[in-house]
C-alpha positions as CSV (number, residue, x, y, z in Angstrom):
1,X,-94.2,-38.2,33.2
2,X,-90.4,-39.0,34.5
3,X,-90.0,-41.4,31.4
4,X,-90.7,-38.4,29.7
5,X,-88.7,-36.0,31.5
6,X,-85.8,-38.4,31.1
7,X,-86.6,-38.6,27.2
8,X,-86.5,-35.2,27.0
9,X,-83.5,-34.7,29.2
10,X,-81.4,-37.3,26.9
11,X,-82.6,-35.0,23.6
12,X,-80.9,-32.3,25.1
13,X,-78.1,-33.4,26.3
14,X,-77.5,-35.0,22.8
15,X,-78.5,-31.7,21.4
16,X,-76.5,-30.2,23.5
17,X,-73.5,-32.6,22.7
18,X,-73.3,-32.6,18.9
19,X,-73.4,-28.6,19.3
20,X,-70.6,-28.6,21.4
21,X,-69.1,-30.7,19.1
22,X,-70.0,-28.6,16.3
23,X,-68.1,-25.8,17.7
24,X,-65.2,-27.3,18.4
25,X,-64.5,-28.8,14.9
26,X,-65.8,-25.1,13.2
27,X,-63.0,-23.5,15.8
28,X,-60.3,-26.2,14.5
29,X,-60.9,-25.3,10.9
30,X,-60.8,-21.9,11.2
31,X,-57.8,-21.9,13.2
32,X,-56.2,-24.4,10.5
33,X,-57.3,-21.8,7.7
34,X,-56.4,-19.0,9.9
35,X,-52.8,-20.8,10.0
36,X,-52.3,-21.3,6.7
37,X,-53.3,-18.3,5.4
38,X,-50.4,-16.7,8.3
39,X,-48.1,-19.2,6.5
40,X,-48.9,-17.7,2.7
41,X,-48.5,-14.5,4.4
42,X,-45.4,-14.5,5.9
43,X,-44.2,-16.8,2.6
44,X,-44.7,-14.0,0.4
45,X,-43.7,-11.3,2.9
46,X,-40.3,-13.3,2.6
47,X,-40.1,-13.6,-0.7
48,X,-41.1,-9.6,-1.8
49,X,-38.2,-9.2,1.3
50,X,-35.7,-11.1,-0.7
51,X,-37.0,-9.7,-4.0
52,X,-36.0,-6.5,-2.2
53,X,-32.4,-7.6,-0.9
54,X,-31.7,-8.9,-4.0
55,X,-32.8,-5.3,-6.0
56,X,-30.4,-3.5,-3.4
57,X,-27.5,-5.4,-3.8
58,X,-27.0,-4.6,-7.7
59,X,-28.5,-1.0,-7.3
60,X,-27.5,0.7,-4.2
61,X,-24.0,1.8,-3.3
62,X,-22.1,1.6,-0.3
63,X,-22.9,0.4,2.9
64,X,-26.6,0.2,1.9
65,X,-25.7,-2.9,-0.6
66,X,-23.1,-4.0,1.7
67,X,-26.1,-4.9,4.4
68,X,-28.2,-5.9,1.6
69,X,-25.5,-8.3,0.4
70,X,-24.8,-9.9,3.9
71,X,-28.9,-9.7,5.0
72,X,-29.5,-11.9,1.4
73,X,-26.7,-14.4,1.7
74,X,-27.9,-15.4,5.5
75,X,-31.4,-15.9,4.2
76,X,-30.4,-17.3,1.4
77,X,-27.9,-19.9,3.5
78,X,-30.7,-21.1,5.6
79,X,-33.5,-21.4,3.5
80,X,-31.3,-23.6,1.3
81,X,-30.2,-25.5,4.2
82,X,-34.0,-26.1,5.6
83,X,-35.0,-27.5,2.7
84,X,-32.0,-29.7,2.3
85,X,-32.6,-31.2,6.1
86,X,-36.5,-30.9,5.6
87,X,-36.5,-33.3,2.1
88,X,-33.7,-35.6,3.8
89,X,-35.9,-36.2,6.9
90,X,-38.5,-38.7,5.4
91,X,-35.6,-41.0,4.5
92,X,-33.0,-40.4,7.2
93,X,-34.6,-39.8,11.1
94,X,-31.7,-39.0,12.2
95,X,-31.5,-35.3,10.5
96,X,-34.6,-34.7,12.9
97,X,-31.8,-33.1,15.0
98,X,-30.0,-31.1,12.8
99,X,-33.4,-29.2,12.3
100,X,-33.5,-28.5,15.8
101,X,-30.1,-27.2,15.8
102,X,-30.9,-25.0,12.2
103,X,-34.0,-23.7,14.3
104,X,-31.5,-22.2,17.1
105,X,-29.5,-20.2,14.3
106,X,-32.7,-19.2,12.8
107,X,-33.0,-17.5,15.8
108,X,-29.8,-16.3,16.2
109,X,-29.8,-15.0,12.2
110,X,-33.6,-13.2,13.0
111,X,-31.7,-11.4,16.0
112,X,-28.8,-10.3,13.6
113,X,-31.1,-9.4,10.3
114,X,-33.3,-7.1,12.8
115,X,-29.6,-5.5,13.9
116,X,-28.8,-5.2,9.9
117,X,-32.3,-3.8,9.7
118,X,-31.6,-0.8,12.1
119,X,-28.1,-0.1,11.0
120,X,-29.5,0.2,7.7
121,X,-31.7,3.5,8.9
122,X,-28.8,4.3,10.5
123,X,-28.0,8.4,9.0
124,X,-24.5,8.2,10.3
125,X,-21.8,6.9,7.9
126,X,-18.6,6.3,11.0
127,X,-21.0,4.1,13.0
128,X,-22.4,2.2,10.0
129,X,-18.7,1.7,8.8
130,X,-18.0,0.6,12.5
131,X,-20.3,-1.8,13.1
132,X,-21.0,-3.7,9.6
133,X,-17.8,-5.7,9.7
134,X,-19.0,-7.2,13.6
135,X,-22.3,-7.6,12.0
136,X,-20.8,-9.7,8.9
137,X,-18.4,-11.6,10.5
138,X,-21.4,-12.9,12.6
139,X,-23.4,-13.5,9.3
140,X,-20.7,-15.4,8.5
141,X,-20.4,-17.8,11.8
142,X,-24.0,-18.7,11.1
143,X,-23.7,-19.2,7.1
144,X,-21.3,-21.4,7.8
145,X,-22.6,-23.6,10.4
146,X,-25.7,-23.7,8.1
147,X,-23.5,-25.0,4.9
148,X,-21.6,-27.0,7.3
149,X,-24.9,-29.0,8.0
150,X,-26.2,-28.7,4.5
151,X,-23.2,-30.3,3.0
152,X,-23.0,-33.0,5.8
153,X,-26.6,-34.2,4.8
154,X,-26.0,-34.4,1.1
155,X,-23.0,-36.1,1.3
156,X,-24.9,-38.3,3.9
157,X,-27.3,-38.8,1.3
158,X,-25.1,-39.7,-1.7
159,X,-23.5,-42.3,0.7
160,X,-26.7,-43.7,1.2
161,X,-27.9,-43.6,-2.4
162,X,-24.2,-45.1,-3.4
163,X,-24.3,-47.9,-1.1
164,X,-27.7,-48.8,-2.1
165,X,-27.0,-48.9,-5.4
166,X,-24.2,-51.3,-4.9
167,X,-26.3,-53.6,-2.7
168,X,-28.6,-54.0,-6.3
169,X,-25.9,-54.4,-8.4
170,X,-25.0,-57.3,-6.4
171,X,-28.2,-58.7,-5.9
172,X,-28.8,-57.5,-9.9
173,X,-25.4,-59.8,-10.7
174,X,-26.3,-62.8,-8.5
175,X,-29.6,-63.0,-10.2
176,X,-27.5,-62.9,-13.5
177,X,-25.6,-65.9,-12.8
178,X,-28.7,-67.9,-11.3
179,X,-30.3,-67.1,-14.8
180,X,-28.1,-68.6,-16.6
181,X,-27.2,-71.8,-14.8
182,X,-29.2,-74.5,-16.5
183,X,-29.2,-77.8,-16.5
184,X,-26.3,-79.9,-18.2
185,X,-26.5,-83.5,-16.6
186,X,-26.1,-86.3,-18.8
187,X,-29.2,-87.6,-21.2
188,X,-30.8,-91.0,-20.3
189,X,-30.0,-93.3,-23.1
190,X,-32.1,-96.9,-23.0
191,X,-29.3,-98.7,-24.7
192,X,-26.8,-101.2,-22.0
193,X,-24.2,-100.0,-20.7
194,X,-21.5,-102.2,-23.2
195,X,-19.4,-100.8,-25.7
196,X,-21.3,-100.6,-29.0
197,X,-19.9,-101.5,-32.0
198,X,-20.8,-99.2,-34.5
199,X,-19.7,-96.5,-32.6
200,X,-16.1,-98.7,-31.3
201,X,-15.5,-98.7,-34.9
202,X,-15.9,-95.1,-36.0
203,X,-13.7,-94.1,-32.7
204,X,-10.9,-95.8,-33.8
205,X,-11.3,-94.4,-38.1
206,X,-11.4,-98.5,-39.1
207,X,-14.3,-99.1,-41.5
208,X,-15.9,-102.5,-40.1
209,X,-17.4,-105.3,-42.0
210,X,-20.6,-106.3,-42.5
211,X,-19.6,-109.8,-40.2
212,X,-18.3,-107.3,-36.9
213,X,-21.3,-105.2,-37.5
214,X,-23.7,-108.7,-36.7
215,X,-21.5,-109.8,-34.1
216,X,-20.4,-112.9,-36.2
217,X,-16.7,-112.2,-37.0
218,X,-14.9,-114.7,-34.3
219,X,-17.9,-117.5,-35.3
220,X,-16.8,-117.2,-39.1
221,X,-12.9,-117.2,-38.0
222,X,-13.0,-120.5,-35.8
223,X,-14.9,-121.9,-38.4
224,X,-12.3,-120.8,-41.3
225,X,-9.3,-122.4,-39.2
226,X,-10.7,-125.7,-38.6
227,X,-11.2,-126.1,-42.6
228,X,-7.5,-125.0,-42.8
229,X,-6.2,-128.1,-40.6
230,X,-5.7,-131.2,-42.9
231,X,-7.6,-134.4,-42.4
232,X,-5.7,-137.4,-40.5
233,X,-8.4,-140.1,-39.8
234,X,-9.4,-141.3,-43.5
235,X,-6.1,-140.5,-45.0
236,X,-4.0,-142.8,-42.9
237,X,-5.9,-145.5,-43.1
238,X,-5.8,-145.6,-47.0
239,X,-2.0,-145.2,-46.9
240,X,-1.1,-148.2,-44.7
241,X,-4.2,-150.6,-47.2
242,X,-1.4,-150.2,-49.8
């Protein structure tokens, strides 16, 4: 009976375990869906929002396209610059904390575009003519920063992609000139070193005989001046017999 009771104890704990389990991983998905579907929410809010800005800066007149004008260009700067920083950061680490500091001005730019949003209900024409130009030349501070950054990490980019490319040119040169270095030694030849003949006698344009060819032209000379040199011996004797 207790191995049974600790059988059946184990079961439930187990039981009890992959439930627990069970839970927790059905609670992570839905909160992952839940998240997502927040994120396609507030992606279209935005974009029906800018839809909107856009619409009012071309139709309404006044200070109600004035906001409009300044509301869409400070979006407009910081969504450009988030995606600049955001595509950059797989390849450079380092623009980790530029994001960081483009997440302080988005909060500093939702702070001003809720001010825009009030002044924009606002029925009196003196205060929205007295406050717009603070409220743009504060858009402006935080545009700029943005394209400050923006422009810093594509021209950190293009450095990057320029001195890259010249690394493989060089390596795409070097491998060039190791392709066509071949071989140019001299060719074995079996024949002695000496000078030969044939080829003495074509260097220097003289057509040679068939004697110089075979090696017997100073054989054949010797020979030719000792037949030239007249005979003493017999002919001396026979002179002094008369």
């Amino acid at each position: 009976m207790d191995v049974l009771g600790v059988v059946i104890a184990l079961v439930v704990l187990f039981g009890v375990g992959v439930l627990t389990m069970v839970v927790i991983g059905a609670v992570k998905a839905a909160r992952a869906v839940a998240a997502k579907v927040e994120q396609h929410e507030a992606n279209a809010r935005r974009a029906v929002e800018t839809a909107t800005l856009k619409a009012k800066k071309y139709t309404k007149p006044g200070s109600q396209g004035q906001i409009a004008a300044v509301r869409l260009s400070l979006r407009t700067s910081l969504d450009g610059t988030r995606r600049v920083l955001e595509d950059g950061l797989t390849q450079d680490g380092q623009l980790a904390e530029a994001l960081q500091l483009l997440t302080r001005l988005d909060a500093y730019a939702a702070e001003l575009d809720g001010e825009l949003r009030v002044l924009e209900r606002e029925p009196d024409a003196g205060r929205v003519a007295a406050k717009l130009p603070e409220l743009r030349e504060r858009a402006e501070r935080i545009t700029h920063s943005a394209e400050s950054m923006r422009w810093a990490a594509q021209d950190r980019m293009r450095r990057f992609a320029d001195d890259e490319l010249a690394r493989l040119s060089e390596e795409c040169a070097s491998e060039a000139g190791a392709l066509r270095h071949w071989d140019s030694g001299p060719v074995p030849s079996s024949s002695p070193a000496g000078p030969d003949p044939v080829r003495k006698g074509l260097s220097t344009g003289r057509q040679m005989s068939a004697e110089e060819v075979l090696g017997l032209a100073e054989p054949l000379t010797r020979l030719a001046q000792r037949l030239r040199k007249p005979s003493t011996g017999p002919s001396t004797g026979s002179s002094s017999a008369m």
